[in-house]
Steps between C-alpha positions, in 0.01 A plus 500: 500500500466614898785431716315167648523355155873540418619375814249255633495411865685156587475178721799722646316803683387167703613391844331175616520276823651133434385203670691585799385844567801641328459850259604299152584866288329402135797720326795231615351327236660730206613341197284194579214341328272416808177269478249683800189115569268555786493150646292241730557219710172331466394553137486259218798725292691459827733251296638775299698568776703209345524657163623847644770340730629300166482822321684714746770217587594513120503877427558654831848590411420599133347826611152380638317477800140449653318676746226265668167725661307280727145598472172314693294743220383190312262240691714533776762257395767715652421471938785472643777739658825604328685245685268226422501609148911477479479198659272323269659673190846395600426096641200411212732674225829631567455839440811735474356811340377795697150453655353837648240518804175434400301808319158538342510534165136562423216716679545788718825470667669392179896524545604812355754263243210302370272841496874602261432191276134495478441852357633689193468804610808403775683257278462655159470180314138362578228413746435125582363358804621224752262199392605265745813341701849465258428790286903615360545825456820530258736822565791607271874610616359845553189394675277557297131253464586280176273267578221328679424104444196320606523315833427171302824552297811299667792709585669260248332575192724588198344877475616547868843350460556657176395850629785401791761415249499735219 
């Protein structure tokens, strides 16, 4: 077993920018179970947004958080500008958890946290690809790739909230 496989690179070696333009450090998230969901304004799994703030709200202080990735990668259901994006996020649905500034998450300029997920030779647990807006991307207390769920799965399903409780 190399090095690489014994201790696996985490969401933690990650710095990202939230909403605001603000360096958001991945590894102030130790100890937590964090949910990473690309999201979009304008697409028809847009009312998950719903589902995740309900989801959050209820297990925010039991050791969870999510991480929402605006990305215009799919159909280009994601056009507007950070601040339009925090905007509609927070007056259509409330939403308290972090949002970051919008990324790609597909194609050539691929953020390097969603080139971390995608591939198993960074991540150490398996290769999957982003198949459209609201994919989750499940990450331990050590931040390490659990999981990924199909965008068409709501946040609320019982696999998701048991994976968050147990």
């Amino acid at each position: 077993m190399t090095a690489q496989e014994t201790n696996p690179k985490t969401i933690y070696n990650f710095t990202v920018q939230d909403i605001n333009g603000q360096d958001y450090p991945l590894s102030q998230l130790k100890g937590q179970k964090v949910m990473i969901v690309n999201t979009a304004s304008e697409c028809g799994l847009t009312p998950q947004y719903e589902a995740l703030q309900a989801l959050y709200a209820e297990y925010a202080n039991k050791g969870f958080i999510i991480l929402g990735f605006p990305a215009n990668n799919f159909m280009q259901q994601e056009p507007g500008t950070d601040e339009q994006i925090a905007t509609f996020c927070q007056k259509n649905y409330g939403v308290s958890f972090p949002m970051m500034s919008k990324i790609d998450v597909i194609g050539d300029n691929q953020h390097e946290l969603y080139q971390y997920l995608t591939s198993k030779a960074l991540n150490n647990v398996q290769d999957s690809k982003v198949q459209w807006n609201f994919q989750k991307y499940l990450i331990n207390e050590q931040g390490i790739l659990e999981k990924v769920i199909d965008p068409k799965v709501s946040p609320d399903e019982a696999e998701i909230v048991k994976w968050i409780t147990e």
